[in-house]
ZAMARGU-4260 file (C-alpha; in steps of 0.2 Angstrom, whole numbers, plus 5000, padded with zeros to 4 digits):
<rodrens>
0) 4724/5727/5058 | 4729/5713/5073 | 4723/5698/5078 | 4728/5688/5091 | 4724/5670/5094
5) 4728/5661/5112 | 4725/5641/5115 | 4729/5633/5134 | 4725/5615/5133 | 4731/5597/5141
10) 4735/5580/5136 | 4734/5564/5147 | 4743/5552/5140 | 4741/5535/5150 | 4755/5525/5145
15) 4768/5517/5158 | 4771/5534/5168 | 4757/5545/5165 | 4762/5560/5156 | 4752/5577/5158
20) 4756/5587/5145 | 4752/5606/5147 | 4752/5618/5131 | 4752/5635/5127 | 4748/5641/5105
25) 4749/5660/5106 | 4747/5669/5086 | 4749/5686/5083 | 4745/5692/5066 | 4747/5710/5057
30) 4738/5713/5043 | 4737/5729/5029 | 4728/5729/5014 | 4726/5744/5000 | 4710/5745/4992
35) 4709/5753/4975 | 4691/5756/4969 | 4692/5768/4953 | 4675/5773/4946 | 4667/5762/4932
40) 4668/5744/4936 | 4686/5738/4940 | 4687/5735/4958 | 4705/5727/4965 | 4715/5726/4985
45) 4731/5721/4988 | 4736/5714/5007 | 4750/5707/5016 | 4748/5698/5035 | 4762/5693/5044
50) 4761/5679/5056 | 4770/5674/5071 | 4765/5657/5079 | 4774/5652/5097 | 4769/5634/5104
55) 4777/5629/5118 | 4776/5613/5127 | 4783/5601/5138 | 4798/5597/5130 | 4801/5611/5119
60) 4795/5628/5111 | 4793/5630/5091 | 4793/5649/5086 | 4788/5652/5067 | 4783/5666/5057
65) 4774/5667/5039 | 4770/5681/5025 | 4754/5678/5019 | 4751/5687/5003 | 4733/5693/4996
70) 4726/5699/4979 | 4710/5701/4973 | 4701/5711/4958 | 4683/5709/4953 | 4676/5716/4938
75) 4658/5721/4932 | 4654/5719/4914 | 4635/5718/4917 | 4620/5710/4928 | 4624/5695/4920
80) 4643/5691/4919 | 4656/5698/4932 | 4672/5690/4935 | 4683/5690/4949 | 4703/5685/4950
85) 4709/5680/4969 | 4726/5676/4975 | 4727/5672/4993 | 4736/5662/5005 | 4736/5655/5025
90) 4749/5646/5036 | 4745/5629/5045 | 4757/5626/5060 | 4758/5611/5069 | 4750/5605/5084
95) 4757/5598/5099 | 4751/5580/5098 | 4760/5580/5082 | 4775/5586/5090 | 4775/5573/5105
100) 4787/5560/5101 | 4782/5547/5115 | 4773/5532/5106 | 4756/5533/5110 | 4745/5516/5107
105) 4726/5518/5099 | 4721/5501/5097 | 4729/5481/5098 | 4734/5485/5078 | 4741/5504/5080
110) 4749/5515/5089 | 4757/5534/5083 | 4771/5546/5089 | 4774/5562/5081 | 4787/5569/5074
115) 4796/5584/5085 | 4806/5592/5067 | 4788/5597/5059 | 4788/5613/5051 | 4773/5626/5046
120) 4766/5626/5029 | 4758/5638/5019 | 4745/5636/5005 | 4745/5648/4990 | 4726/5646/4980
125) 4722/5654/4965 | 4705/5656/4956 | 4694/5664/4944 | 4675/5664/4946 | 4664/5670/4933
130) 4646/5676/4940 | 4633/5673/4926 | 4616/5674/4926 | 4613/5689/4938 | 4623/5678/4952
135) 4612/5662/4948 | 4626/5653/4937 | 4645/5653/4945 | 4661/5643/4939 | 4676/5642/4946
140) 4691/5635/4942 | 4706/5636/4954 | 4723/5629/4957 | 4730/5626/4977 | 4752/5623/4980
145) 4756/5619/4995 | 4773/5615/5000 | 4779/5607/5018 | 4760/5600/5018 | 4758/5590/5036
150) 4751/5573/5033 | 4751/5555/5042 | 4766/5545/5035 | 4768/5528/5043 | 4772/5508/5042
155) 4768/5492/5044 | 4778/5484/5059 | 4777/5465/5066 | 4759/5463/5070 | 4752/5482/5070
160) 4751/5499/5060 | 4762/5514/5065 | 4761/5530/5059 | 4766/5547/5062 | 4769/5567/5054
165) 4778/5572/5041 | 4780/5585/5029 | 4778/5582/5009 | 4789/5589/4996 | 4774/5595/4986
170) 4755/5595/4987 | 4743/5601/4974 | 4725/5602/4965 | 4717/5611/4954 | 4700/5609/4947
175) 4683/5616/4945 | 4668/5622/4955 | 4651/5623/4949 | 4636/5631/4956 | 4619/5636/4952
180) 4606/5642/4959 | 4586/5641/4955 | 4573/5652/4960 | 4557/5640/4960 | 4546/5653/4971
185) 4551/5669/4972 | 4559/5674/4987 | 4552/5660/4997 | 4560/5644/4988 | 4575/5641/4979
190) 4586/5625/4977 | 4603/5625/4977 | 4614/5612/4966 | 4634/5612/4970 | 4646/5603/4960
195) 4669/5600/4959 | 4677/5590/4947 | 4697/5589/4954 | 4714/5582/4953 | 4726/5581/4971
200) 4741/5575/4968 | 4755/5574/4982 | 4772/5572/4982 | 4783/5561/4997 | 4799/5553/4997
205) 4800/5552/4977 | 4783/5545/4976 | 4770/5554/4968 | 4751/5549/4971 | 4734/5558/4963
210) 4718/5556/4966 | 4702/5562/4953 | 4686/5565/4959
</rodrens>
């Protein structure tokens, strides 16, 4: 398969000489997957996508390409417990008002700039659901890695915050979801109750910070 992805769009930035900015996201992705559906109750598919990302602006024109991996198998042990095992991954680029590098100010305490050496990053997530219950009872516990993660970085100047992009060494989490669902007329009402219990923890500059919730 191919999918292509095309963004025109502009910035105003009012600062002492107005500056139009005028940009241009054009992605191009190809994608193959191989299913393997055996009779009995194994079903698996295996993919690959590769993506080309070009953004070009002003001031200069980043061209990136990713390899997105995919894996999936799903088995069927009965109406009541089936288990599937997915391995998949997509690529976040950046923007181009994280690129711009003129200052631009938000308020009297902050202003931002962004950081013109950004690169893409991909996120890998793994997880295992279990389907109990005929599908009324799921669990999920997963795991996500990211490295190159594009997050706010910034400081604390004279008398106002300043911040901008960066890219971290390391990001991850890993956790689980909860979900059930409960019938309480048939096929007219049912309510619906969600719950994730997770850990993220991110890596910058030799500090490591985590966060449960």
């Amino acid at each position: 398969g191919y999918k292509n992805t095309f963004n025109n769009y502009n910035f105003l930035f009012e600062t002492q000489n107005d500056q139009n900015n005028s940009n241009k996201d054009v992605r191009n992705l190809l994608y193959t997957y191989l299913n393997f559906t055996p009779e009995g109750k194994l079903k698996s598919k295996l993919g690959l996508a590769v993506e080309n990302d070009r953004l070009k602006t002003n001031e200069q024109t980043n061209i990136n390409y990713s390899f997105q991996p995919y894996f999936s198998m799903h088995y069927s042990f009965n109406n009541d417990l089936n288990i599937s095992l997915n391995l998949k991954s997509n690529s976040h680029y950046p923007n181009a008002d994280q690129l711009n590098p003129h200052p631009i100010t938000i308020d009297r305490y902050s202003r931002y700039s962004g950081n013109p050496n950004l690169n893409f990053s991909t996120k890998y997530t793994g997880s295992l659901t279990f389907s109990l219950l005929k599908n009324q009872l799921t669990i999920e516990p997963f795991y996500d890695y990211t490295k190159n993660h594009i997050s706010k970085t910034g400081n604390t100047m004279f008398d106002y915050y300043s911040y901008s992009y960066s890219n971290m060494d390391r990001y991850e989490s890993f956790g689980v979801q909860m979900g059930l669902r409960l019938p309480l007329i048939a096929k007219k009402l049912i309510f619906n109750i969600t719950a994730s219990l997770y850990n993220e923890k991110i890596k910058f500059n030799n500090k490591t910070s985590d966060i449960n919730d």
